[in-house]
NUGU-920984 format. One line per 3 residues: their letters; for each residue x, y, z negated of N, C-alpha, C, O. Coordinates in steps of 0.1 Angstrom, whole numbers. Layout:
BEGIN
a = X,Y,Z,X,Y,Z,X,Y,Z,X,Y,Z; ... $
***
This chain:
BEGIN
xxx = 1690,1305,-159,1701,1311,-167,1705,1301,-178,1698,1300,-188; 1716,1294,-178,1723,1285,-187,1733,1296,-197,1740,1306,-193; 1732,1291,-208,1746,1301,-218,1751,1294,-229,1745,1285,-234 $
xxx = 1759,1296,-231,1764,1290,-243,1770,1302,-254,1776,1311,-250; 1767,1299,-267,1770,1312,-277,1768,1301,-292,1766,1289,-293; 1769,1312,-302,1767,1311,-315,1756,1323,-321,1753,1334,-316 $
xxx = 1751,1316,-333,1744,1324,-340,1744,1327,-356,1733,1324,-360; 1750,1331,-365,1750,1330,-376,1762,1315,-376,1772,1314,-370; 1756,1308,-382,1767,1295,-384,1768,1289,-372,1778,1284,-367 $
xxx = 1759,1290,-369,1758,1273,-355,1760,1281,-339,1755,1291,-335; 1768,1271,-334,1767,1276,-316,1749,1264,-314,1742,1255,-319; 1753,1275,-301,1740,1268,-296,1739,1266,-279,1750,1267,-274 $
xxx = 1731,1263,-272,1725,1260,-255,1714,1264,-253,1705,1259,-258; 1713,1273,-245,1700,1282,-241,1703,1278,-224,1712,1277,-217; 1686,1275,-224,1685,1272,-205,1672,1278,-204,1662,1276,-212 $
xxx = 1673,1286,-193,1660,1301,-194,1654,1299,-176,1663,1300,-168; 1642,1296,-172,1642,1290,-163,1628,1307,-160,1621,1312,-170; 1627,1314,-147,1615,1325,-147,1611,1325,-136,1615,1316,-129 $
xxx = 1603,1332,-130,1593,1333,-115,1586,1341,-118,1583,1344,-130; 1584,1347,-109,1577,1362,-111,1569,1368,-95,1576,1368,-85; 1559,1372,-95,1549,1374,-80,1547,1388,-86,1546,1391,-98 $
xxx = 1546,1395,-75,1536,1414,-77,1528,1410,-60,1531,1403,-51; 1517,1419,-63,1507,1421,-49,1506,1434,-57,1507,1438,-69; 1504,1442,-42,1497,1458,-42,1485,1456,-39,1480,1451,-29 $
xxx = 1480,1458,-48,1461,1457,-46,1455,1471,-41,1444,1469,-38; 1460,1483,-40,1457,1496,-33,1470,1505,-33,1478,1500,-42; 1473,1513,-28,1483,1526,-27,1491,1527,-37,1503,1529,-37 $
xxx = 1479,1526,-51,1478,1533,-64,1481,1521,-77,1485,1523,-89; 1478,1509,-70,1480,1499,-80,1489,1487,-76,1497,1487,-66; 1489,1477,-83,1499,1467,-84,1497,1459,-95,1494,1462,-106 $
xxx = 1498,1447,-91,1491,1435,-102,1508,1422,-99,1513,1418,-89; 1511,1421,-115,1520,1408,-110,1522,1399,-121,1519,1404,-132; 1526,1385,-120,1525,1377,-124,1536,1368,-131,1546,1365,-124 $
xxx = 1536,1365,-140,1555,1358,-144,1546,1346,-152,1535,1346,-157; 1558,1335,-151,1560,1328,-156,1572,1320,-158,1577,1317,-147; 1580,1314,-172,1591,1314,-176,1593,1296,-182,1584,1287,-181 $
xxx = 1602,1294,-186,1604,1282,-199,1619,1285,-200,1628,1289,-192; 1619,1280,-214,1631,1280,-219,1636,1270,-232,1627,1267,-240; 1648,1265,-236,1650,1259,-244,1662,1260,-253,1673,1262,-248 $
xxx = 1660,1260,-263,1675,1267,-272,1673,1251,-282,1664,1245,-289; 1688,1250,-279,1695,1234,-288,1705,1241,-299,1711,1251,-297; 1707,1235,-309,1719,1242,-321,1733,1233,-319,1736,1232,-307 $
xxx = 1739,1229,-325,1749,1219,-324,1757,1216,-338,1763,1206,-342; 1753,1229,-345,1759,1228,-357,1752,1217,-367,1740,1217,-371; 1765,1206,-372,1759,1195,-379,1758,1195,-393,1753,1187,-401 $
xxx = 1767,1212,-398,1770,1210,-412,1756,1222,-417,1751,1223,-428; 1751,1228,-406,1738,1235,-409,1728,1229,-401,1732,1226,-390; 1711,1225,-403,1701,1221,-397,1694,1230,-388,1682,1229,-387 $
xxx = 1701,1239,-380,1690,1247,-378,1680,1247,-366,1684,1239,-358; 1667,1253,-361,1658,1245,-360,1659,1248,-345,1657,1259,-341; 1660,1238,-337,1655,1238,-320,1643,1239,-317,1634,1234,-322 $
xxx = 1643,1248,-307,1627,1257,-301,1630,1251,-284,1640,1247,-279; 1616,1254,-280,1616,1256,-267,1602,1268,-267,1598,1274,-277; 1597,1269,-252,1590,1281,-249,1586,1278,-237,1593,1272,-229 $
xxx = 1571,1282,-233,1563,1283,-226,1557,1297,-226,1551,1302,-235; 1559,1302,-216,1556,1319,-211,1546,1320,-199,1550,1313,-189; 1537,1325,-197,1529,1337,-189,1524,1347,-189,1520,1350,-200 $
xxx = 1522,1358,-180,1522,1370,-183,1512,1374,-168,1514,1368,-157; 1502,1382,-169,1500,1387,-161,1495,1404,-162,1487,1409,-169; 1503,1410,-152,1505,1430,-156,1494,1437,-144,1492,1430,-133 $
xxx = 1487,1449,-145,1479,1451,-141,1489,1469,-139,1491,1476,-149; 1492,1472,-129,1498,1492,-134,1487,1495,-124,1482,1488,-115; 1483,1512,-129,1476,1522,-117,1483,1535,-122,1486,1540,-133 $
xxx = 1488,1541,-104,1494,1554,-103,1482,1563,-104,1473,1564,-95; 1482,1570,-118,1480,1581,-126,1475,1595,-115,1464,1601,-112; 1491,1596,-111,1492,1608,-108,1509,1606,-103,1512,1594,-102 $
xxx = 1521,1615,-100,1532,1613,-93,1536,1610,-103,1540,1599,-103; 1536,1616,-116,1543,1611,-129,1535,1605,-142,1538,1609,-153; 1525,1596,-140,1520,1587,-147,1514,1579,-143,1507,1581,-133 $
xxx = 1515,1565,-152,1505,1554,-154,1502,1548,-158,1509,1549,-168; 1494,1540,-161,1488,1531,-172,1488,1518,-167,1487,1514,-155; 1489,1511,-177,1486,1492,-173,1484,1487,-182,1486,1491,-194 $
xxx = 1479,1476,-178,1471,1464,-189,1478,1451,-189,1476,1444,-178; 1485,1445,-197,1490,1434,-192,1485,1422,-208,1483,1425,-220; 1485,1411,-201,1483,1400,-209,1493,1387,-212,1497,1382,-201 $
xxx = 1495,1382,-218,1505,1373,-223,1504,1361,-230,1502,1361,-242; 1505,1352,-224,1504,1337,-232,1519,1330,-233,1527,1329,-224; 1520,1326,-247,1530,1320,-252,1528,1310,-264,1521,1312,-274 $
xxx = 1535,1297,-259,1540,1285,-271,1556,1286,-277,1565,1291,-270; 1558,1283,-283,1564,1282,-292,1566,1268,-299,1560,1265,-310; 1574,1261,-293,1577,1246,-299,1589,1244,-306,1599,1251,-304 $
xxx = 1587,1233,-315,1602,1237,-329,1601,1222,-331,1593,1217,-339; 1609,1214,-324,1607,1198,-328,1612,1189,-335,1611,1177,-336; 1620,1203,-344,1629,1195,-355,1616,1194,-370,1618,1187,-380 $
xxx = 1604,1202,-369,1597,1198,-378,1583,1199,-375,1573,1202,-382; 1583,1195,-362,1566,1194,-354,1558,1202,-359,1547,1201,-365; 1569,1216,-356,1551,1226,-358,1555,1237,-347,1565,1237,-339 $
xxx = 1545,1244,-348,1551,1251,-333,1539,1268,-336,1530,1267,-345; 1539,1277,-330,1532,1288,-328,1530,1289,-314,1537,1287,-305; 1514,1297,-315,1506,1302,-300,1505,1314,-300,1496,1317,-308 $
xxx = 1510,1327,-293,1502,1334,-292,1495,1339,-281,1498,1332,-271; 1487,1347,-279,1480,1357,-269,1477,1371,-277,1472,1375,-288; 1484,1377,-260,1486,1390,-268,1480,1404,-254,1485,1408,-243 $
xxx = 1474,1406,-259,1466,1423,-249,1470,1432,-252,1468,1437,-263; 1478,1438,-239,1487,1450,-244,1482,1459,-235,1479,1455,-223; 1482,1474,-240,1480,1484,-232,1495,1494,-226,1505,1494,-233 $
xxx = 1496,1499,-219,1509,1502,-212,1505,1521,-208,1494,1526,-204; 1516,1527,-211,1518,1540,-203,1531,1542,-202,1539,1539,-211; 1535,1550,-186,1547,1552,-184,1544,1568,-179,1536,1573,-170 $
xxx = 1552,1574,-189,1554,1591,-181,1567,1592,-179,1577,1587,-185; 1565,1599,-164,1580,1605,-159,1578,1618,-157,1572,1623,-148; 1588,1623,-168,1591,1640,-173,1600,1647,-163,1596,1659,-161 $
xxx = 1611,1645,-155,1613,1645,-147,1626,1637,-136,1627,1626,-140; 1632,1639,-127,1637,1631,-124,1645,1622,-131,1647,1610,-126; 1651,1627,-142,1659,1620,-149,1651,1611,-162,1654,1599,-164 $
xxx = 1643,1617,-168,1639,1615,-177,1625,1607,-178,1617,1609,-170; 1624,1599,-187,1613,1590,-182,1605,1586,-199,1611,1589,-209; 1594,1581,-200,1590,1575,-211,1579,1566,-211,1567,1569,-208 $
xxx = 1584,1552,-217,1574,1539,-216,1566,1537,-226,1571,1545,-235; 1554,1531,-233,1549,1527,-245,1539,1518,-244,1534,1517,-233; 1535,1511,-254,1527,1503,-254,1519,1498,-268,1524,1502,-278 $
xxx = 1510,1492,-269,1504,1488,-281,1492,1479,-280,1482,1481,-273; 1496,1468,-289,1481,1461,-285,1484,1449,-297,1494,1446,-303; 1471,1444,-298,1468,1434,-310,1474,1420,-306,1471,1417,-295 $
xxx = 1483,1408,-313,1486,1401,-310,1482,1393,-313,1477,1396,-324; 1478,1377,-311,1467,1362,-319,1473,1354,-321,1478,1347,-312; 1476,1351,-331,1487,1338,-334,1483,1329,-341,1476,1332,-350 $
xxx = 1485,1310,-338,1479,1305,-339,1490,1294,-344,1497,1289,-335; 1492,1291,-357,1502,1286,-357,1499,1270,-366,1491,1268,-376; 1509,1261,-359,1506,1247,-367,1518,1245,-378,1527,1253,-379 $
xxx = 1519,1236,-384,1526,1234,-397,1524,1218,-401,1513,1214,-404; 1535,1210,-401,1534,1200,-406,1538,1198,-420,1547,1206,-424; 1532,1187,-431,1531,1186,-440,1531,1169,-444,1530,1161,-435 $
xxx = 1533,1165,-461,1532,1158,-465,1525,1155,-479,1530,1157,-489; 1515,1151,-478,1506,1151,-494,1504,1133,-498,1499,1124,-492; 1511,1132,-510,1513,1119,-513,1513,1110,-501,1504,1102,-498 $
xxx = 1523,1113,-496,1532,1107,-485,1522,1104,-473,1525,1095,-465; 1512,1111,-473,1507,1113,-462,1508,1122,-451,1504,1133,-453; 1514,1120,-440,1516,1134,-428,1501,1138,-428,1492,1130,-429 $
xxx = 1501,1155,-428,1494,1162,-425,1499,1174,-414,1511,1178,-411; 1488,1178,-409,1494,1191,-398,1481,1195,-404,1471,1189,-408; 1485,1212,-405,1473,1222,-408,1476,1232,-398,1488,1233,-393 $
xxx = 1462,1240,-392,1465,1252,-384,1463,1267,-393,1454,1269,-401; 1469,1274,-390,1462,1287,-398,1464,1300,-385,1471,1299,-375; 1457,1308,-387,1453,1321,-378,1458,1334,-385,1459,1337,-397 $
xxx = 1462,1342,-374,1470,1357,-380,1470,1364,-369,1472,1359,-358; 1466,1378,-371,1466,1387,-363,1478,1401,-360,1476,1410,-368; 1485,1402,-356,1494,1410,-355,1494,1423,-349,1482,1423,-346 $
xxx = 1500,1435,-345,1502,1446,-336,1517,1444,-329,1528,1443,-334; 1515,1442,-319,1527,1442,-310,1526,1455,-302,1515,1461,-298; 1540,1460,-300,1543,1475,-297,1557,1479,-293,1567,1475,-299 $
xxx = 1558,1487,-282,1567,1493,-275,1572,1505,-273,1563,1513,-270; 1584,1509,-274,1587,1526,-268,1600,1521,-260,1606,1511,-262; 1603,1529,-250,1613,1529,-244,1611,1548,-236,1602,1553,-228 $
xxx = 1627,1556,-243,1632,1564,-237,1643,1565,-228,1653,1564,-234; 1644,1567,-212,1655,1564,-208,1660,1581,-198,1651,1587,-193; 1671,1584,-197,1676,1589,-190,1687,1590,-183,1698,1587,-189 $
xxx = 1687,1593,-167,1692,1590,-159,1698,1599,-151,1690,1608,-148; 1708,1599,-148,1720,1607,-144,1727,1603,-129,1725,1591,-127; 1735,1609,-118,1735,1600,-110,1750,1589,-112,1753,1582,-102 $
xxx = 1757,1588,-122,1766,1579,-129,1764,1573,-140,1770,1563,-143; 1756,1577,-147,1751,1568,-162,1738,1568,-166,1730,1574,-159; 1733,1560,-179,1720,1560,-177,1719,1558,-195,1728,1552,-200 $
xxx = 1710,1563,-202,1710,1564,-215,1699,1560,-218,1690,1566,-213; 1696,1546,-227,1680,1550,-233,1681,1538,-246,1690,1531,-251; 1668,1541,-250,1662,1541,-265,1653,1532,-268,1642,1536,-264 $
xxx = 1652,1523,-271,1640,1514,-272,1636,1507,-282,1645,1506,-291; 1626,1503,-284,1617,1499,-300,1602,1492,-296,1592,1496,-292; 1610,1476,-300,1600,1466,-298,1598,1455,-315,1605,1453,-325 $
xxx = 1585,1452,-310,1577,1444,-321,1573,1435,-319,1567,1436,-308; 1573,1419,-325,1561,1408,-313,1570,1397,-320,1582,1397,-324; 1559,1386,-318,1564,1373,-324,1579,1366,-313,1580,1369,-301 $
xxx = 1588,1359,-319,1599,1353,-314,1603,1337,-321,1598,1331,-330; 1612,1335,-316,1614,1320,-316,1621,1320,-331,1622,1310,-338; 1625,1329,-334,1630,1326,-348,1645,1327,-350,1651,1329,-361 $
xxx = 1652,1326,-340,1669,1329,-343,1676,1315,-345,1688,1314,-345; 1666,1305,-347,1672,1294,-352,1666,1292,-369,1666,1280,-372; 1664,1296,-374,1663,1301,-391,1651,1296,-392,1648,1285,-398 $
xxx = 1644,1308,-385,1626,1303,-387,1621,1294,-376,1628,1289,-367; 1608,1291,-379,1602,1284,-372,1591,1294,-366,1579,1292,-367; 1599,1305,-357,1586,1314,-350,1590,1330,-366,1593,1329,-378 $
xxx = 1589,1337,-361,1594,1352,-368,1587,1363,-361,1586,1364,-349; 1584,1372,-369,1576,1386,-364,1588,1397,-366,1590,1405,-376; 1595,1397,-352,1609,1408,-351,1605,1422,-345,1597,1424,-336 $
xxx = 1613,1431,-353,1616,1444,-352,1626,1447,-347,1636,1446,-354; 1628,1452,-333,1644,1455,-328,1640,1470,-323,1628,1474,-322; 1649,1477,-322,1655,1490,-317,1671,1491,-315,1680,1489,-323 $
xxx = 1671,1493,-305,1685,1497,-298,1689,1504,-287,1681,1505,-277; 1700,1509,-286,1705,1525,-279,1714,1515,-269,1720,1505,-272; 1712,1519,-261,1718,1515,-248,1728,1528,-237,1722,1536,-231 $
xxx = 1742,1526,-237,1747,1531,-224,1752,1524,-211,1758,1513,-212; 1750,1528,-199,1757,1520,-187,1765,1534,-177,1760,1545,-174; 1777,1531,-174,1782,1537,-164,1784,1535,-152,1780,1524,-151 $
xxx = 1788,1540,-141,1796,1533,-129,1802,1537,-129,1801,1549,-126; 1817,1530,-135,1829,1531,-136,1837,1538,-116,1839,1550,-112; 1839,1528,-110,1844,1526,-100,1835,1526,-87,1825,1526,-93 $
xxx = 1831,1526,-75,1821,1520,-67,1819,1508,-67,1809,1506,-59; 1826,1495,-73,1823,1485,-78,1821,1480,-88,1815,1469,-90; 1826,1488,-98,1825,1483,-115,1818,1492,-117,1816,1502,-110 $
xxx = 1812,1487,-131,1805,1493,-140,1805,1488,-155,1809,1476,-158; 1800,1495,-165,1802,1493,-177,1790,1494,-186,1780,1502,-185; 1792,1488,-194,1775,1489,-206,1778,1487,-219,1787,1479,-222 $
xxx = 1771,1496,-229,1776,1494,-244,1764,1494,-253,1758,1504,-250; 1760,1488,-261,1742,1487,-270,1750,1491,-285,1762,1491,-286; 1742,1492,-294,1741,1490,-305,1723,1493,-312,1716,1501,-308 $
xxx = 1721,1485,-322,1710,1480,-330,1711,1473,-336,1719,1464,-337; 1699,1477,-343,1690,1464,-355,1675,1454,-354,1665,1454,-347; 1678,1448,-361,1669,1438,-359,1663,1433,-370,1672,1428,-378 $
xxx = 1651,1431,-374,1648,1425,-385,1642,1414,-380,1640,1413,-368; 1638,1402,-389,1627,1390,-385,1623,1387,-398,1631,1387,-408; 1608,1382,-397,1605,1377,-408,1598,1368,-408,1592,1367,-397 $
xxx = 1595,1360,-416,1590,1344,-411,1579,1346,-411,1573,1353,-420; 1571,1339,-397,1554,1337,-399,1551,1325,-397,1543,1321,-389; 1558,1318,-405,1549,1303,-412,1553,1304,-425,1560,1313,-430 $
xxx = 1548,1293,-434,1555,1288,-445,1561,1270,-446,1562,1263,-455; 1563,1270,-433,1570,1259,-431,1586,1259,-433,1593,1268,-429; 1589,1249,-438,1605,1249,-444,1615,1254,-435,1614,1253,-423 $
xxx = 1625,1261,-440,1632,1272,-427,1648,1271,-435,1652,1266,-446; 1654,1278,-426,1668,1275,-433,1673,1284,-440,1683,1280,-446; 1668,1298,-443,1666,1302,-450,1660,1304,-468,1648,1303,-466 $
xxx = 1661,1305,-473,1656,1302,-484,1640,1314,-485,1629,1311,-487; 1648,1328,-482,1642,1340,-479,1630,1341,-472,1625,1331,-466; 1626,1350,-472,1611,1351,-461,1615,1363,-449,1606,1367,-442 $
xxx = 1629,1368,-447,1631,1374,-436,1651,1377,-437,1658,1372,-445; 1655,1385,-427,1668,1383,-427,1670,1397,-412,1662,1399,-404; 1681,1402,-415,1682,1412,-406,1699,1414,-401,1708,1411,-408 $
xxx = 1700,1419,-389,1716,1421,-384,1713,1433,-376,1702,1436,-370; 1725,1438,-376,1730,1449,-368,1742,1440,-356,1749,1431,-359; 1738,1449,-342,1752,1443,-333,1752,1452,-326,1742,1460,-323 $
xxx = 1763,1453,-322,1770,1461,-310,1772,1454,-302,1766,1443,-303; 1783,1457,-287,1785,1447,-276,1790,1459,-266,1787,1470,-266; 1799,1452,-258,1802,1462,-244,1805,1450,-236,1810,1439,-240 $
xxx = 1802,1455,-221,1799,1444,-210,1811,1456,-197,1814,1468,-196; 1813,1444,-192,1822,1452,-178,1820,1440,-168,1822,1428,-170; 1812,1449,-154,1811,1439,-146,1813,1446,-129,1814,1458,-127 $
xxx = 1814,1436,-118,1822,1440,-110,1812,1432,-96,1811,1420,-95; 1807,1442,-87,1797,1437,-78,1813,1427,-65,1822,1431,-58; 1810,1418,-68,1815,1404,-54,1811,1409,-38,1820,1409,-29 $
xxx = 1800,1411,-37,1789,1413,-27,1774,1416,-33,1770,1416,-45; 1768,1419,-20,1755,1417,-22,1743,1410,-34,1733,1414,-39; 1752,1397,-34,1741,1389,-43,1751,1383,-52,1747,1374,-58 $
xxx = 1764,1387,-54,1776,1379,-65,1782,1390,-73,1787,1400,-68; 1782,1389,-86,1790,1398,-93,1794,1388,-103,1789,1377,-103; 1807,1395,-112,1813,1391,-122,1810,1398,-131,1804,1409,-129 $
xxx = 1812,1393,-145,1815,1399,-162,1820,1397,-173,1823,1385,-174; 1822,1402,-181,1830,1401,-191,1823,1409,-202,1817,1419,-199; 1824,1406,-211,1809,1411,-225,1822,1403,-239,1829,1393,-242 $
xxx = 1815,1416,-243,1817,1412,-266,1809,1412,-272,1801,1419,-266; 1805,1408,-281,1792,1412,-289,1795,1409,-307,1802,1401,-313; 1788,1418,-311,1798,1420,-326,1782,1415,-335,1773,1423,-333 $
xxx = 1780,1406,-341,1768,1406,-354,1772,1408,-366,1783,1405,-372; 1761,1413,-371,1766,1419,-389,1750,1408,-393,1740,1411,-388; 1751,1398,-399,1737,1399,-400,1737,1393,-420,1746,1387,-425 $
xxx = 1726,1399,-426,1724,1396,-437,1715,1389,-440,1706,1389,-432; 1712,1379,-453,1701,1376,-455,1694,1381,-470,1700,1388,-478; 1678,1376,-471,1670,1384,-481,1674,1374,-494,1669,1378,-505 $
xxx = 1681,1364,-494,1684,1357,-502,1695,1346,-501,1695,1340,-490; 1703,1342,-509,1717,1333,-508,1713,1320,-504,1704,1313,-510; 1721,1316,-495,1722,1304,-488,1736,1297,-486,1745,1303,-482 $
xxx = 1737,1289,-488,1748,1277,-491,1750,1264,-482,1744,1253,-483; 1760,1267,-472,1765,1256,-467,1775,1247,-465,1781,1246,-454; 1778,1241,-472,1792,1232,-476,1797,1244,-481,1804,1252,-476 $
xxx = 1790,1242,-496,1795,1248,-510,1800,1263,-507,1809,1268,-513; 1792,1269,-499,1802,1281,-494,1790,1292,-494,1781,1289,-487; 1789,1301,-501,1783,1313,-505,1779,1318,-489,1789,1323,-483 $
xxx = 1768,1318,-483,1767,1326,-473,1758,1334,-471,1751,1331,-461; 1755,1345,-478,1741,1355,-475,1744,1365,-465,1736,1373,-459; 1760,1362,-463,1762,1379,-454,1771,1365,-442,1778,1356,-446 $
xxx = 1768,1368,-429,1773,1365,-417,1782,1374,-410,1778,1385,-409; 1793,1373,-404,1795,1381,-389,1799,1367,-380,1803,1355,-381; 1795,1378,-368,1796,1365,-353,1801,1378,-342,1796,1389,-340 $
xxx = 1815,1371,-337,1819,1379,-324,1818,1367,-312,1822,1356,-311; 1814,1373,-308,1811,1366,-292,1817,1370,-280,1816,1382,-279; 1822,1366,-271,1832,1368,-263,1826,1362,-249,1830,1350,-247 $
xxx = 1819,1367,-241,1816,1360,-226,1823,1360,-218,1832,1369,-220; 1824,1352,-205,1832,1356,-193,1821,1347,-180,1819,1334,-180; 1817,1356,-170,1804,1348,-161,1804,1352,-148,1810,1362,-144 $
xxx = 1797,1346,-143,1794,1353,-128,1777,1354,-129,1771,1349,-139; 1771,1361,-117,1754,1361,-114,1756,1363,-99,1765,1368,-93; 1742,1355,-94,1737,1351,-86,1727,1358,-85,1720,1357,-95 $
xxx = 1722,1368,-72,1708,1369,-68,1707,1372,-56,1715,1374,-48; 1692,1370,-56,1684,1367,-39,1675,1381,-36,1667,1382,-44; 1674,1389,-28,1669,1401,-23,1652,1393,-23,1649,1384,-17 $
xxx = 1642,1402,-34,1628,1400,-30,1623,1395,-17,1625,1402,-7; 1613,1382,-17,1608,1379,0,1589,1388,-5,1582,1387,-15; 1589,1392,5,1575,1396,5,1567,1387,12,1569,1385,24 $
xxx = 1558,1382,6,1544,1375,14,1538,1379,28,1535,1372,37; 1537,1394,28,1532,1395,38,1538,1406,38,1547,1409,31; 1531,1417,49,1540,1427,57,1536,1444,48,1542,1456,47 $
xxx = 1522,1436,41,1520,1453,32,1513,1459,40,1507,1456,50; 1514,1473,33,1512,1484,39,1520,1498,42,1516,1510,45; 1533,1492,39,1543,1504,37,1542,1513,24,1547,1525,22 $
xxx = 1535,1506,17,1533,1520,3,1546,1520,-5,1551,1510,-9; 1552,1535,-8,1561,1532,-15,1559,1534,-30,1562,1545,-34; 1555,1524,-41,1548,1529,-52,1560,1534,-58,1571,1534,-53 $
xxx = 1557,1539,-75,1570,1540,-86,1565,1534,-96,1570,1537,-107; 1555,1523,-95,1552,1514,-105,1566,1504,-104,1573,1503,-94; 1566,1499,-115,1573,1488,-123,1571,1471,-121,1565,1462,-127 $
xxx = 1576,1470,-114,1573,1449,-116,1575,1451,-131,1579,1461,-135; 1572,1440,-138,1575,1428,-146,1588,1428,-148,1592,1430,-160; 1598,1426,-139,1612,1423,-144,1623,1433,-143,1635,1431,-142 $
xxx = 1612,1449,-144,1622,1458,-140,1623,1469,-147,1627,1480,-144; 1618,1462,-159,1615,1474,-167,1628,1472,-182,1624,1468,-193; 1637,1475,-179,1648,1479,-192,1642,1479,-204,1635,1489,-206 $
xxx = 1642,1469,-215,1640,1476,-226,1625,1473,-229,1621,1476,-241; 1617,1469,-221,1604,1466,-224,1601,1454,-231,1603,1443,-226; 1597,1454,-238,1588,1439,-240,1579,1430,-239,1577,1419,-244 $
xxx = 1571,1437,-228,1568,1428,-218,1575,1415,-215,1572,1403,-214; 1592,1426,-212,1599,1409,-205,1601,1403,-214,1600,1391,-211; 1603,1406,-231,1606,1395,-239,1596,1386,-240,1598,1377,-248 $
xxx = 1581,1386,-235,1573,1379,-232,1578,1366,-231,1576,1358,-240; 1585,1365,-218,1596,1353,-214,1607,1350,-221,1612,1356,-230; 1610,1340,-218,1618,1336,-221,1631,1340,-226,1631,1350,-219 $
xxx = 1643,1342,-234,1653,1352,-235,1666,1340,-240,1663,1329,-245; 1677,1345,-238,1688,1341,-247,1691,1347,-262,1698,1341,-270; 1685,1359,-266,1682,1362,-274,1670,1361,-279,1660,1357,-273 $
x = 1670,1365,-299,1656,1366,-303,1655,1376,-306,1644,1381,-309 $
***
């Protein structure tokens, strides 16, 4: 996934690269595997802000409960590289998972588990480079409410967990929640509309563009997209940011604590129908891959165009 956008001041280049394996290990369970990279460039020259890349793995464990529950265990390894000031964050993170389904329509995800972050920091002490490491332990956590209709689909979500920073920081501990609708407009189109918030707040003390120690936006967005075929669709997307900061920041002499950013897409997507390894056993589970869970954060594990 290549994109091109803005963020607060600066446009930027996001290249999001993913792979993803599930095996049925019995009837009842399912084990799968992802791994991602990704790299976000800034462009803006009259602001510094800071280039990341990303190294992702994940490996998810679900077992069917019962018809309407499950549980899973999933684990996560993530770097976090920032090479405009050679420091970078690690984490690993063990999460616990449950999914109830209340009934056909109605569904409910969550999760919770301790996060390890392991973060480096470069430095200079009487003009000496130094790198220091320091350690921190976090709670990363999930909800997702979704309901489903046979033309639209509504849900609710609230995630926690280290991210690349926005550009700002060098690595941030974000808070998002956001309301989500989709329709099927047409038998070919369809339509989608979000709004939410987001907070981040820095987890280093390494120099940031920011002055503040955190910064928060509200955005909205609506998407309209149109199936080609099989594996080709079109779209068209807005996206509105409000974002503020905890403290005033100045760029070519110009007062900027308060941001907006409208964004305007126009794209196509490409995909390939799942190949299975082998032939199975015909089980038809209602567990979850990895990449199919709306609203989870699990996927933000990987890689993202967003922070």
């Amino acid at each position: 996934m290549t994109s091109f956008g803005g963020i607060g001041q600066g446009e930027r280049f996001t290249n999001i690269s993913a792979a993803e394996v599930s095996q049925f290990v019995s009837h009842r369970s399912i084990m799968s595997a992802a791994a991602g990279y990704g790299i976000t460039n800034f462009f803006d020259s009259k602001q510094d802000l800071i280039n990341s890349s990303q190294i992702s793995g994940l490996v998810d464990y679900n077992y069917e409960l019962n018809r309407n529950s499950e549980i899973g265990l999933a684990y996560s390894y993530r770097t976090f590289i920032f090479p405009n000031n050679d420091g970078g964050v690690v984490t690993n993170l063990a999460e616990l998972t449950y999914l109830r389904q209340f009934s056909r329509r109605l569904s409910l995800e969550m999760g919770v588990g301790p996060e390890l972050e392991r973060i480096k920091q470069a430095a200079t002490l009487h003009d000496t480079p130094l790198v220091t490491h320091t350690h921190a332990t976090n709670v990363a956590a999930f909800s997702s409410l979704s309901y489903r209709s046979r033309k639209a689909n509504v849900g609710m979500s609230y995630s926690r967990g280290v991210t690349r920073g926005s550009g700002f920081y060098a690595g941030a501990q974000s808070d998002v929640g956001m309301l989500s609708v989709s329709r099927r407009l047409l038998r070919a189109w369809n339509a989608t509309s979000n709004a939410g918030y987001s907070h981040l707040s820095q987890v280093a003390k390494s120099p940031a563009i920011i002055p503040g120690q955190s910064y928060q936006f509200w955005f909205a967005g609506l998407a309209v997209g149109r199936e080609l075929s099989k594996h080709w669709s079109v779209f068209a997307s807005y996206q509105y940011h409000n974002e503020s900061f905890a403290s005033t920041i100045c760029v070519a002499s110009t007062i900027c604590d308060h941001a907006m950013r409208n964004t305007a897409l126009i794209g196509f997507r490409w995909h390939t129908r799942p190949y299975r390894l082998d032939h199975g056993d015909g089980q038809d589970m209602k567990i979850h891959s990895v990449s199919d869970r709306q609203g989870h954060p699990i996927d933000s594990l990987l890689p993202k165009t967003e922070d």
